[in-house]
TORDO-848646 format. One record per residue: x negated, y negated, z of N, C-alpha, C in turn; residue in one letter. Coordinates in steps of 0.2 Angstrom, whole numbers, padded with zeros to 4 digits, always signed. Atoms other than C-alpha are relative to their C-alpha. Example, Ala and Ser with C-alpha at 12.3 -4.5 7.8 and 13.67 -1.06 7.14 Angstrom:
! TORDO-848646
-0004+0006+0000-0062+0022+0039-0004-0006+0000A +0004+0006-0001-0068+0005+0036+0004-0005+0003S 
***
This chain:
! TORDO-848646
+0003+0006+0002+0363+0035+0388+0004-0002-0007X -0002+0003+0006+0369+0024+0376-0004-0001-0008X +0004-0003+0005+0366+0027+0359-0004-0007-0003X +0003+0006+0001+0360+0008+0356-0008+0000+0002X +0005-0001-0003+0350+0012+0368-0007+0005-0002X +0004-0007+0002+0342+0027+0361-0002-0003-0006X +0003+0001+0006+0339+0019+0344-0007-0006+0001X +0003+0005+0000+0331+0003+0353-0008+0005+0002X +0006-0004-0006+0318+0016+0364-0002+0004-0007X +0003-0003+0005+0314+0025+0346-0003-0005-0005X +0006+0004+0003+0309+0009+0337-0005-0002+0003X +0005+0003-0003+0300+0003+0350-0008+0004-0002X +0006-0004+0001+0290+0019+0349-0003+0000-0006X +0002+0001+0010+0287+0020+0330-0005-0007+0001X +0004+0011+0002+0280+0000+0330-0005+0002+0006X +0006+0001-0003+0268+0006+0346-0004+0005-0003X +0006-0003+0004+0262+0021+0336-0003-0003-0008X +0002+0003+0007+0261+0011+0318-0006-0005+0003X +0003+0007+0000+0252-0004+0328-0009+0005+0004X +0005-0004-0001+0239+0013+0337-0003+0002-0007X +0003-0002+0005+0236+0019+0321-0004-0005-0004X +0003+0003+0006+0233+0006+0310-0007-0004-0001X +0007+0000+0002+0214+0001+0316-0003+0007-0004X +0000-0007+0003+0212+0021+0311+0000-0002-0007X -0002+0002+0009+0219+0016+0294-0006-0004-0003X +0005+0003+0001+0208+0001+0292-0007+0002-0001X +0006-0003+0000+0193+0010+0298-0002+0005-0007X +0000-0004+0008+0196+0024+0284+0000-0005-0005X +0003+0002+0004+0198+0013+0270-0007-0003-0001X +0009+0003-0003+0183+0002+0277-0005+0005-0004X +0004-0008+0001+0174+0021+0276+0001+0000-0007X -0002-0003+0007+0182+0024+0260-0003-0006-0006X +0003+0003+0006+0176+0008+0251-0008-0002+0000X +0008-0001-0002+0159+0007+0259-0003+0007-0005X +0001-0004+0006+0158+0024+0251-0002+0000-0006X +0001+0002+0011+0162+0019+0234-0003-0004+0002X +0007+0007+0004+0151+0003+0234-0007+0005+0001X +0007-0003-0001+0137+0015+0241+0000+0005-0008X +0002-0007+0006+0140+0028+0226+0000-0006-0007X +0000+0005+0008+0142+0012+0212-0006-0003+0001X +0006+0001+0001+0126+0006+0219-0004+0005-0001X +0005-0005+0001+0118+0021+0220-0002+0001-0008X +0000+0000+0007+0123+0024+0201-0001-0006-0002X +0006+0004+0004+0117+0007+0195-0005+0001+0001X +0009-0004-0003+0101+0011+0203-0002+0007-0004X +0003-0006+0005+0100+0027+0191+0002-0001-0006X -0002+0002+0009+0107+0018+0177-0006-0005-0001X +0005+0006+0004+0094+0003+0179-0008+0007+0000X +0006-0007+0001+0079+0019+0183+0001+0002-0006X +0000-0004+0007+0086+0029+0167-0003-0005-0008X +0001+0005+0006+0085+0011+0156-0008-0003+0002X +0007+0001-0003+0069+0007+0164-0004+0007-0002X +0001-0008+0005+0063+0026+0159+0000-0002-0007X +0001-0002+0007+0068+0023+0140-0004-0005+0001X +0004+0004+0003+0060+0008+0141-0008+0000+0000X +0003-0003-0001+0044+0013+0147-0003+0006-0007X -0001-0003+0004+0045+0027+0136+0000-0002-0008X +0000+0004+0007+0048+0016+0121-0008-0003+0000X +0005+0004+0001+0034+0006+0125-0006+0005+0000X +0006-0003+0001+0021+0020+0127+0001+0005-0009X -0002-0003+0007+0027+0028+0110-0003-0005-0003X +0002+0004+0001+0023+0012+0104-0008-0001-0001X +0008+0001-0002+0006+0010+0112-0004+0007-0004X +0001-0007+0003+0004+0030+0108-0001-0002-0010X +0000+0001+0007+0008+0025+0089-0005-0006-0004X +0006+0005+0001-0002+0008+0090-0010+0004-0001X +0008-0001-0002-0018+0019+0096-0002+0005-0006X -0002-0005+0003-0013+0033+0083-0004-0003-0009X -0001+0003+0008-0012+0019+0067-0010-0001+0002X +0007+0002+0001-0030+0013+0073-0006+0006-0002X +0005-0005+0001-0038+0028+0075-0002+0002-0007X +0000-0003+0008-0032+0036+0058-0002-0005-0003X +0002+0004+0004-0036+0020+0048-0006-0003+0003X +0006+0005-0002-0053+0012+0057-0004+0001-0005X +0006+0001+0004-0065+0017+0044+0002-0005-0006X -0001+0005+0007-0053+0008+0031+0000-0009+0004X -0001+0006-0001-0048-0006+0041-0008-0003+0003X +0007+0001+0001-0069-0009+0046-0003-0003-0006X +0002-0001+0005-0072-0008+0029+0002-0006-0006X -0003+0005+0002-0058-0020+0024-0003-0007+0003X +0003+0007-0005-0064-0035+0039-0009-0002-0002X +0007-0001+0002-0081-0032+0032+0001-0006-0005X +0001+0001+0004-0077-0037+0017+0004-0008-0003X -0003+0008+0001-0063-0051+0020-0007-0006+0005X +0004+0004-0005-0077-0058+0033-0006-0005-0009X +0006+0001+0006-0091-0059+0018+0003-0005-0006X -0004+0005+0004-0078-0067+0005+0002-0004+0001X -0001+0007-0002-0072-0079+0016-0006-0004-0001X +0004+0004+0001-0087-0086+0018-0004-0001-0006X +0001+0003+0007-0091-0086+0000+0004-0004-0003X -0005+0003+0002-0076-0093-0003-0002-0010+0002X +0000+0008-0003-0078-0108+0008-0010-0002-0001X +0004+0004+0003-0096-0110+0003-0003-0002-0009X -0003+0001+0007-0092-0109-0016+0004-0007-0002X -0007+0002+0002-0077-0119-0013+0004+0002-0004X -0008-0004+0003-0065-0108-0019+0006+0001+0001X -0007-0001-0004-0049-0109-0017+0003+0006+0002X -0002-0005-0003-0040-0097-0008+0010+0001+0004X -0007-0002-0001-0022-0091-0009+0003+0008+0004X -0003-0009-0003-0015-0076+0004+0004+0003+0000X -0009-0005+0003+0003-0074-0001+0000-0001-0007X -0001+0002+0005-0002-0076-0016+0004+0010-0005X -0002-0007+0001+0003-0055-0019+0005+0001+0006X -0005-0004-0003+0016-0055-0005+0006+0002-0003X -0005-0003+0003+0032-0055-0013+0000+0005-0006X -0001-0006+0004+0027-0043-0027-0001+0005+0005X +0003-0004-0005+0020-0032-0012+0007+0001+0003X -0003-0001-0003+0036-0034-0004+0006+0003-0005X -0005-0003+0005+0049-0031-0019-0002+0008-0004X +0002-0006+0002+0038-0016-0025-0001+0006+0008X -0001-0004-0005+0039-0007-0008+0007+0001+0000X -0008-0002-0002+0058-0011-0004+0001+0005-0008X -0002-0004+0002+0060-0003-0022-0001+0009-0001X +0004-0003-0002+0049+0011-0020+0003+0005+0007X -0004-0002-0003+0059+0013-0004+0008+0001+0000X -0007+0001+0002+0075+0013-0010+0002+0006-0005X +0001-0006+0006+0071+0027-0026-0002+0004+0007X +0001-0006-0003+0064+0039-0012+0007+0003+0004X -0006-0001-0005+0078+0037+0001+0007+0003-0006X -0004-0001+0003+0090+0040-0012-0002+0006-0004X +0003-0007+0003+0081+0054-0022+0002+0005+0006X -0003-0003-0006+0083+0061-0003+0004+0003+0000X -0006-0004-0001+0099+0061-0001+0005+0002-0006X -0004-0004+0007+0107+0065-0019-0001+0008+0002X +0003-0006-0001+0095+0081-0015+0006+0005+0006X -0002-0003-0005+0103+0084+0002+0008+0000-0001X -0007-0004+0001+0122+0081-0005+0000+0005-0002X -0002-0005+0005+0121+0093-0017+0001+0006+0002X +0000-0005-0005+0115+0105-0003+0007+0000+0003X -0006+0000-0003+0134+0100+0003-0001+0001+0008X +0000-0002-0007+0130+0100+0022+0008-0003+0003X -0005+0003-0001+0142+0099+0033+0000-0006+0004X +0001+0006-0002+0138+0084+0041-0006-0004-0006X +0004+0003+0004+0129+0071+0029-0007-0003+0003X +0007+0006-0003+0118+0058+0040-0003+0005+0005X +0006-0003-0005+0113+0072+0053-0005+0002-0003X +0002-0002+0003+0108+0082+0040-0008-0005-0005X +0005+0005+0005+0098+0066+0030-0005-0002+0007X +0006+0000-0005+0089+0063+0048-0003+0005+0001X +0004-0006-0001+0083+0081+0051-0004+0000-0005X +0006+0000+0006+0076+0080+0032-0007-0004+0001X +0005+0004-0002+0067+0065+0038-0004+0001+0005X +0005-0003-0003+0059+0071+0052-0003+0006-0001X +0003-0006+0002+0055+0086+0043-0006-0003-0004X +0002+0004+0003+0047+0075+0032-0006-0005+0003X +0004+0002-0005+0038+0069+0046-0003-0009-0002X -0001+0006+0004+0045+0051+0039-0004-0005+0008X +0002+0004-0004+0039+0043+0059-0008-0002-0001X +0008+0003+0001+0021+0047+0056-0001-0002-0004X +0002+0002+0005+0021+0044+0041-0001-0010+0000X -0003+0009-0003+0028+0025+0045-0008+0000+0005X +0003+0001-0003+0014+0026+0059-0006-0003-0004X +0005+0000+0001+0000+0028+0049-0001-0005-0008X -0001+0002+0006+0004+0022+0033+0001-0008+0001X -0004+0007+0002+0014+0005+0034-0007-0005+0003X +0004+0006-0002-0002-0006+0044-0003-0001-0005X +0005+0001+0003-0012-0002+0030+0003-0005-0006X -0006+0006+0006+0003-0008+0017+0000-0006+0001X +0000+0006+0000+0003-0024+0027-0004-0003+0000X +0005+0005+0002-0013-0029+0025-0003+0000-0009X +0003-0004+0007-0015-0022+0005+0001-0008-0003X -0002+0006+0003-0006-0041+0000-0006-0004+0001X +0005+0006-0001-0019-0053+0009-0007+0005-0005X +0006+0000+0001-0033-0041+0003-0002+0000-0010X -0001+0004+0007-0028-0043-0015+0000-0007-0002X -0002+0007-0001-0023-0061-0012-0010-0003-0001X +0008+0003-0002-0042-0063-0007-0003+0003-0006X +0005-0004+0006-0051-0051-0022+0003-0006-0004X -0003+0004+0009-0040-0063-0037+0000-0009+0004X +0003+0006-0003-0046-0080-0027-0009+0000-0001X +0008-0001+0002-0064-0074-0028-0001-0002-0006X +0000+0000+0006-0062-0067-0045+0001-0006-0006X -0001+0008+0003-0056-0084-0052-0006-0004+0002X +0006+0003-0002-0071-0091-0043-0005+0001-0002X +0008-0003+0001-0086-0080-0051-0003-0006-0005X +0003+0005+0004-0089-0095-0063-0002-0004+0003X +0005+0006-0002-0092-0106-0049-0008+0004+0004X +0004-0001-0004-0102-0096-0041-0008+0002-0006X +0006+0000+0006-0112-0090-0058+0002-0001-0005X -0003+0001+0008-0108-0095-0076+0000+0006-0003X +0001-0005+0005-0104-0083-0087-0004+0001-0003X +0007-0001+0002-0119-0076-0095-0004+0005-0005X +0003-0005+0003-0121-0060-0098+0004+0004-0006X -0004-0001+0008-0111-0056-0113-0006+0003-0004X +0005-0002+0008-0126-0057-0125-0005+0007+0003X +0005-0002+0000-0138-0047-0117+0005+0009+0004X -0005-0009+0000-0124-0030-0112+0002+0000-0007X +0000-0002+0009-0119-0031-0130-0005+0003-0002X +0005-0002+0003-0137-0028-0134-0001+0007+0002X -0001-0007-0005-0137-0012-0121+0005+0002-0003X -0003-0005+0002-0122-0007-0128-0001+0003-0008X +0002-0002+0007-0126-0005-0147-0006+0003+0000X +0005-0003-0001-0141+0003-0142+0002+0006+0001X -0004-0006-0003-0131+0016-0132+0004+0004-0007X -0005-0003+0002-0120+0019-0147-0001+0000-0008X +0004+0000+0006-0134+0018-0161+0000-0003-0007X +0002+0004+0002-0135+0002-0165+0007-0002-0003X -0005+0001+0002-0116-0002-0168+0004-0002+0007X -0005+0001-0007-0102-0009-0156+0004+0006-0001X -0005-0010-0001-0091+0006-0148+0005+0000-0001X -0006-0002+0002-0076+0000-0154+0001+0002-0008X +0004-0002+0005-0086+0003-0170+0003+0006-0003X +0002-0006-0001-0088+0022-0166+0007+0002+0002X -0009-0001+0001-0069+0023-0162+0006-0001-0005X -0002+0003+0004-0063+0014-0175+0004+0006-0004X -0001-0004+0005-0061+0029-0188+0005+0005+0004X -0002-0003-0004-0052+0038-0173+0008-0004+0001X -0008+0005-0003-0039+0025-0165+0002-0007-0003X -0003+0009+0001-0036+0010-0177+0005+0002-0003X -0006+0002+0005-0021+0016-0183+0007-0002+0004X -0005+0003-0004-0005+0009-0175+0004+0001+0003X -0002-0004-0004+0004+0021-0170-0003+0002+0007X +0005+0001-0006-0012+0025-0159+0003-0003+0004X +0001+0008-0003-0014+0008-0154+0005+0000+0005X -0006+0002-0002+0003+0007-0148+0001+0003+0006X -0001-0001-0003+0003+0020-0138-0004+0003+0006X +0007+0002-0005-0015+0018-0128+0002-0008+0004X -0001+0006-0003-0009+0000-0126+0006+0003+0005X -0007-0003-0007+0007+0009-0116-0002+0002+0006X +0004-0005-0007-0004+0020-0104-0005-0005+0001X +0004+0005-0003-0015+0006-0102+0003-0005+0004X -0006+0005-0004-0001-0007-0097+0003+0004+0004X -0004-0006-0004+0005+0010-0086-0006-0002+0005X +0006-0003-0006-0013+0008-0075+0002-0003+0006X +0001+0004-0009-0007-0004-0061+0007+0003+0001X -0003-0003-0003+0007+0004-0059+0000+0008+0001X +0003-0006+0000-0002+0022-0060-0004-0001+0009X +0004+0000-0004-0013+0015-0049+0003-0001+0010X -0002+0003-0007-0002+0008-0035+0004+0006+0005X -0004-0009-0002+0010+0026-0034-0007+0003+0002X +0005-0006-0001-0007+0036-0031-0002-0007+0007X +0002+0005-0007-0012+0020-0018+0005+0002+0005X -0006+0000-0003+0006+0023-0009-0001+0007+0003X -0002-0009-0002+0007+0043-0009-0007-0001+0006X +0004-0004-0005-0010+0044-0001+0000-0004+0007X -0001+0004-0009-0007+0029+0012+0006+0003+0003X -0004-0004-0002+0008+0039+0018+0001+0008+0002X +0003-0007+0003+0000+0056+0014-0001+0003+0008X +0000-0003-0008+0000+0067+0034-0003+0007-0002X +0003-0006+0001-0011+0082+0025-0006-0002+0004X +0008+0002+0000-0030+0079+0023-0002-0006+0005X +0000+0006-0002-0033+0065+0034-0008-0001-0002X +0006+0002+0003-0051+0065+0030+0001-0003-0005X +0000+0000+0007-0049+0066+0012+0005-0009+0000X -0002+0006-0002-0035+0050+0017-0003-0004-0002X +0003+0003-0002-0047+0041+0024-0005-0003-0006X +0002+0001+0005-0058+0044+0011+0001-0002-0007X -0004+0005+0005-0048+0037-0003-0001-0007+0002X -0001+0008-0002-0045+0022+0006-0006-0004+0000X +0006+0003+0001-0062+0018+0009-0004-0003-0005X +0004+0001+0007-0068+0021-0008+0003-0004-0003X -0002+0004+0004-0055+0010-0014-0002-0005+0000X +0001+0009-0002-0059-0005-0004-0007-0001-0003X +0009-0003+0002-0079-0001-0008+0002-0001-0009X +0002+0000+0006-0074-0001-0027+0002-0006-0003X -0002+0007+0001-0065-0017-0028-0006-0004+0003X +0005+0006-0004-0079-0025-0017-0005+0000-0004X +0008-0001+0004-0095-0018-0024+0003-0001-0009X -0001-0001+0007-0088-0017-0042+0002-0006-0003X -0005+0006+0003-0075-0029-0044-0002-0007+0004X +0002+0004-0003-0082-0042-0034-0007-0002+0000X +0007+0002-0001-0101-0042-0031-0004+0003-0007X +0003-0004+0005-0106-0031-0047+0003-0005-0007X -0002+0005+0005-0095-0044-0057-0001-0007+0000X +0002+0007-0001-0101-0059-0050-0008+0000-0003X +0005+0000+0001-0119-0054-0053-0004+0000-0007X -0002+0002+0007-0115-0050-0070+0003-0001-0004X -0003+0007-0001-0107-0064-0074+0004+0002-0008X -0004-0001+0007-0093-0060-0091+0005+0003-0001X -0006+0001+0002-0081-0061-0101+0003+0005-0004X -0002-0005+0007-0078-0047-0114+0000+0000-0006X -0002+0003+0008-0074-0045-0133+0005-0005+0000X -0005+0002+0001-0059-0051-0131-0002-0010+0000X +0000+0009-0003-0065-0069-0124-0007-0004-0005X +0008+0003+0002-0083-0071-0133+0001-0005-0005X -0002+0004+0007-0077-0078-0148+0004-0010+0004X -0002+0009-0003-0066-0095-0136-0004+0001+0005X +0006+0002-0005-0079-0095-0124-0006-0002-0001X +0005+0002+0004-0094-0094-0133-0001-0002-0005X +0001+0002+0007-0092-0098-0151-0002+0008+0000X +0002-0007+0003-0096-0078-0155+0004+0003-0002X -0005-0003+0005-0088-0071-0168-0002+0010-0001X +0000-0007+0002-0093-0053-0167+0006+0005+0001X -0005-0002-0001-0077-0047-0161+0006-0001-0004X -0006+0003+0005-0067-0057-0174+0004+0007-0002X -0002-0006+0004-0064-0041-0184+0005+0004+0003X -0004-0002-0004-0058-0032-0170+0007-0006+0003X -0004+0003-0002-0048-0044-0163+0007-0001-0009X -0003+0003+0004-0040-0051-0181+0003+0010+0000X -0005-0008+0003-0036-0029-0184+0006-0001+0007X -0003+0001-0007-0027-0031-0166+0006-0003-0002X -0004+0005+0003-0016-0044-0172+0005+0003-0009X -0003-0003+0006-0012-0036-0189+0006+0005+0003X -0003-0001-0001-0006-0022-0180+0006-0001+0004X -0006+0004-0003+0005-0033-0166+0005-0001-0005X -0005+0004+0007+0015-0039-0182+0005+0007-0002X -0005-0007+0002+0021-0019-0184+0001+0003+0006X -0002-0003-0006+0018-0011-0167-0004-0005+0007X +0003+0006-0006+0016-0022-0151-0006+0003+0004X +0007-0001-0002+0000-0024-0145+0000-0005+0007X -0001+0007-0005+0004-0033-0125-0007-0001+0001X +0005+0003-0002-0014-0035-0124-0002-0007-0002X +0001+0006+0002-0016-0049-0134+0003-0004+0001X +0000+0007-0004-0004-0062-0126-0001+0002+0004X +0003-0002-0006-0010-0055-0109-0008-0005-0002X +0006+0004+0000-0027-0060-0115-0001-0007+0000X -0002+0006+0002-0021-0077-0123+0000-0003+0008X -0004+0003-0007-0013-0081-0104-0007+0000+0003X +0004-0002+0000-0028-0075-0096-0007-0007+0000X +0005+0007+0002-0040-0088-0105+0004-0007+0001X -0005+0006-0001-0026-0103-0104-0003+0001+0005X -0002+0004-0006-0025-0101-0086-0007+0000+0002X +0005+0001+0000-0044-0102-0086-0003-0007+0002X -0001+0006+0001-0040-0119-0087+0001-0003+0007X -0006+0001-0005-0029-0121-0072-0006+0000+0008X +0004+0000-0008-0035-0124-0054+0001+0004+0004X -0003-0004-0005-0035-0112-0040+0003+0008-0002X +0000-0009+0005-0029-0091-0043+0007-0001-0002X -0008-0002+0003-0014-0085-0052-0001+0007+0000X +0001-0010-0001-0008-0066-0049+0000+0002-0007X +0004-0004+0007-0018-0055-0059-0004-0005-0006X +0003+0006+0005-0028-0071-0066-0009+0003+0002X +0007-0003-0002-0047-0069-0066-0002+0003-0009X +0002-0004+0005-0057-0063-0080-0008+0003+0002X +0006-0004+0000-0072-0051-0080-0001+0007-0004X -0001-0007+0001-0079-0037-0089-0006+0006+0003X +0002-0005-0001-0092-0028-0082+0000-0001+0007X +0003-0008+0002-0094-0017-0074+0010+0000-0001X -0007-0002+0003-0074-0010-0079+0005+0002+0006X -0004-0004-0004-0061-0010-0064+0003+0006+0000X -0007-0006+0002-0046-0001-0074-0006+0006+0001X +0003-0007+0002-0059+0014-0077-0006+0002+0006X +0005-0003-0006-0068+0015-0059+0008+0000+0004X -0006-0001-0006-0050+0015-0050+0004+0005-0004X -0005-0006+0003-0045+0028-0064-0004+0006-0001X +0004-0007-0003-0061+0039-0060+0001+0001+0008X -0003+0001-0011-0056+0036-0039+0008+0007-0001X -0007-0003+0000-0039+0043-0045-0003+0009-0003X +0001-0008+0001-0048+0058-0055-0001+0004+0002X +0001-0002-0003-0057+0061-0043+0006+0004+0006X -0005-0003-0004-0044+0063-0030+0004+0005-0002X -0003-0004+0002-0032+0071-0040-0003+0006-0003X +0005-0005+0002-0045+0085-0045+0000+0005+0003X -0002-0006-0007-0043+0094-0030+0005+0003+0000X -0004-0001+0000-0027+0098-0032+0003+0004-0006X -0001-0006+0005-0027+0107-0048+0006+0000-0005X -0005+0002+0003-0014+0110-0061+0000-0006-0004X +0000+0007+0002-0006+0096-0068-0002-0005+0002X +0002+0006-0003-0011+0083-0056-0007+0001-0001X +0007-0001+0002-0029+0089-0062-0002-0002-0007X +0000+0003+0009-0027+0085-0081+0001-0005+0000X -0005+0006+0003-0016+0071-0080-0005-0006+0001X +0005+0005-0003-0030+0061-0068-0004+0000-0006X +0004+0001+0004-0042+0067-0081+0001-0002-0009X -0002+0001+0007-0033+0062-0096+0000-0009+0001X -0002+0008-0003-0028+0046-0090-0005-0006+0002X +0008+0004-0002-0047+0041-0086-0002-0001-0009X +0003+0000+0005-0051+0046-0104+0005-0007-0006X -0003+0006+0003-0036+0034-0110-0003-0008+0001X +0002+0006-0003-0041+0021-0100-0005-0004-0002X +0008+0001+0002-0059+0020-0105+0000-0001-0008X -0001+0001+0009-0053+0022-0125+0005-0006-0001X -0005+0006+0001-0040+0008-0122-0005-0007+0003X +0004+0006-0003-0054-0004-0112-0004-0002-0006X +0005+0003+0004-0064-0003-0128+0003-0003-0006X -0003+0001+0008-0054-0003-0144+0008-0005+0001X -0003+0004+0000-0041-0014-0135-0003-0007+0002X +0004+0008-0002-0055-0028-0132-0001-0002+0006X +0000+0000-0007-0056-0027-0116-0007-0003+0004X +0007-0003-0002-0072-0020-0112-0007+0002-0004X +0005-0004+0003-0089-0014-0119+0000+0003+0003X +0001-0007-0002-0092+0003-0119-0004+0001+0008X +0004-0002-0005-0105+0002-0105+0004-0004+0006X -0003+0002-0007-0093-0007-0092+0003+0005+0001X -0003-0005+0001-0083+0010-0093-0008+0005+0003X +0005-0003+0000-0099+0019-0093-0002+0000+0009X +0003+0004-0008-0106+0009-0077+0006+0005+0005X -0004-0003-0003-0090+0013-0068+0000+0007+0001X -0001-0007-0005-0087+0031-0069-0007+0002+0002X +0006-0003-0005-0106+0033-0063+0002-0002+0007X -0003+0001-0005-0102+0023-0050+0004+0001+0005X -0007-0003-0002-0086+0028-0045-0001+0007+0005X +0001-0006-0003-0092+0046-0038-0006-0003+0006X +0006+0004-0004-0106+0037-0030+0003-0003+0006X -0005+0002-0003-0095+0027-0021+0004+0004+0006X -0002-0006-0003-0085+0043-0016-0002+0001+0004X +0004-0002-0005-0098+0050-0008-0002-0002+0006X +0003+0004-0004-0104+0038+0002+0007-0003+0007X -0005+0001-0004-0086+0033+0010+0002+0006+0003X +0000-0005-0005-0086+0052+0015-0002+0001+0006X +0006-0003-0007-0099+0050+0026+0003-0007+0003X -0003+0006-0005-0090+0033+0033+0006+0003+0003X -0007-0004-0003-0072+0043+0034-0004+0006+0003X -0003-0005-0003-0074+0053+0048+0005+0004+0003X -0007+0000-0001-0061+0065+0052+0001-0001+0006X -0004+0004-0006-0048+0057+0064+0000+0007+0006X -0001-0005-0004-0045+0065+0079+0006+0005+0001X -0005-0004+0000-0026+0069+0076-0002+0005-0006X -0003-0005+0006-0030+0080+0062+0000+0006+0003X +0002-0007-0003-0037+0095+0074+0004+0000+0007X +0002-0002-0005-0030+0089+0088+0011-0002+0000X -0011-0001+0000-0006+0088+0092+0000-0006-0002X -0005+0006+0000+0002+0072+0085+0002-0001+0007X -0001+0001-0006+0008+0062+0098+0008-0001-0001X -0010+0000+0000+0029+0063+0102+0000-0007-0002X -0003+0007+0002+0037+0049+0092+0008-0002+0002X 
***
């Protein structure tokens, strides 16, 4: 055969097996991309399940944490709607004005700083430890720290702390519409009776007028709101006691409402400090003119605090930290709340409360603040108080019973 021959009789074969074959080919790729699209759907389907899962999952943590924040704080926040329900409606049939942000931004620059000194105190601690990784090492501390719950249970209460002061210093600014100042003359007489026929800055005098004192009662006294807010912050964060929590909280609202609210509206007054431009009543002069003497050597901030104070008395509507009252004595029932609490604990944080009470109460009189008997009033009060928000705080059910996974 010719060899032309033989190479035409060998193509031809070749092109009739390429042209046999190649449904075969087709078919397999076919199979082979059916396959993969069946495995790329299949994996989207276990990628949308899995994100579907976190989300689920986020959201019941959520819910879990919503139901967590209620429980642990219902006696306080009951306590708080109570009380904003009651003043509203005093407020609006008063007509008293009413400002709600009127404490947000301090509320919110004294948290972010607050948060920003801890977290750093943290992690200074934790370099120093030299770990070998930094940030795992500063997460592990925080959930040791048991930084989530803490955020659960703590932070609702923070957000509502601004409006529920906002509301108290719009009331307080209002007690004159609601009743005129009044009672001045007839607590003076009650307290110089108490203090055998003398006023009590009288009975301290020979103790604390001298300047150096002064100077340094007026320090620890200008220290109470921010004494005050540190010991409010620890225990709204606090994941021990939950009881004990609860009951702080409670008490606190309770002594702002009954004391600084409904006990100062009732009876209706101004202080030493104010008797004299408010009434024509000079019996204070003495103290107040010795006050001013020693400003001239050692600063004395109460007296242009007071000054401001009576100006904006003038003024329409609240200003933060405006409002005058003396009886019965905040500073010295939220610094028996404090002694109390810190009592339990022993040690120093046992003295310091109880020192800090006794300052408080010697700075309310002799810095003109208070009569002796507004301080008096209070810390009876104060424990009274306590008690009473025990039997409101009941314990939560997480304290006995597993936190829930955050």
């Amino acid at each position: 055969m010719a060899p032309w021959l033989s190479r035409l009789r060998l193509l031809s074969t070749n092109r009739l097996h390429q042209q046999l074959s190649a449904p075969n080919r087709h078919r397999s790729q076919s199979s082979k991309r059916s396959t993969s699209e069946r495995g790329a759907a299949h994996s989207g389907w276990r990628i949308a399940c899995l994100q579907s899962a976190r989300s689920m999952s986020m959201m019941g943590s959520v819910l879990r944490g919503s139901s967590t924040a209620w429980r642990t704080n219902k006696p306080f926040f009951v306590t708080l709607v109570v009380y904003v329900l009651v003043a509203l409606a005093a407020a609006i049939h008063w007509n008293i004005r009413v400002d709600f942000e009127l404490y947000s931004r301090p509320f919110l620059l004294f948290g972010c700083g607050v948060t920003v000194i801890l977290f750093a105190l943290i992690s200074i601690r934790i370099m120093l430890e030299r770990p070998p990784q930094l940030f795992p090492a500063l997460r592990d501390r925080l959930v040791a720290y048991e930084l989530p719950y803490r955020m659960i249970i703590g932070l609702p209460v923070v957000l509502v702390l601004p409006v529920f002061f906002s509301l108290f210093t719009s009331l307080k600014r209002g007690i004159s519409r609601i009743v005129p100042f009044y009672a001045d003359s007839k607590i003076m007489a009650i307290d110089r009776t108490i203090h055998g026929g003398v006023d009590a800055w009288l009975v301290l005098h020979p103790l604390l007028g001298y300047g150096p004192i002064i100077f340094v009662m007026n320090f620890f006294y200008s220290l109470w709101s921010v004494i005050m807010f540190i010991v409010l912050f620890c225990v709204t964060f606090s994941t021990g006691n939950q009881r004990l929590r609860s009951q702080y909280l409670v008490s606190y609202v309770l002594i702002w409402a009954l004391l600084g609210t409904l006990a100062a509206t009732i009876f209706a007054s101004v202080g030493p400090a104010f008797v004299m431009p408010y009434y024509g009543d000079a019996t204070f002069s003495p103290l107040m003119d010795h006050l001013r003497t020693i400003d001239a050597v050692y600063p004395v901030w109460s007296i242009p605090v007071q000054e401001v104070l009576f100006a904006n008395m003038a003024l329409d509507g609240p200003q933060m930290g405006g409002g005058i009252s003396a009886f019965p004595s905040l500073h010295v029932a939220i610094a028996t709340l404090n002694a109390i609490y810190l009592w339990r604990f022993g040690g120093l944080l046992r003295w310091a409360g109880a020192a800090f009470l006794v300052i408080i109460q010697l700075g309310a009189v002799y810095l003109a603040w208070h009569y002796g008997i507004d301080g008096y009033a209070s810390m009876l009060a104060a424990p009274i108080i306590w008690v009473v928000a025990g039997r409101m705080a009941k314990p939560s059910p997480l304290s006995t019973a597993t936190r829930p996974a955050i």
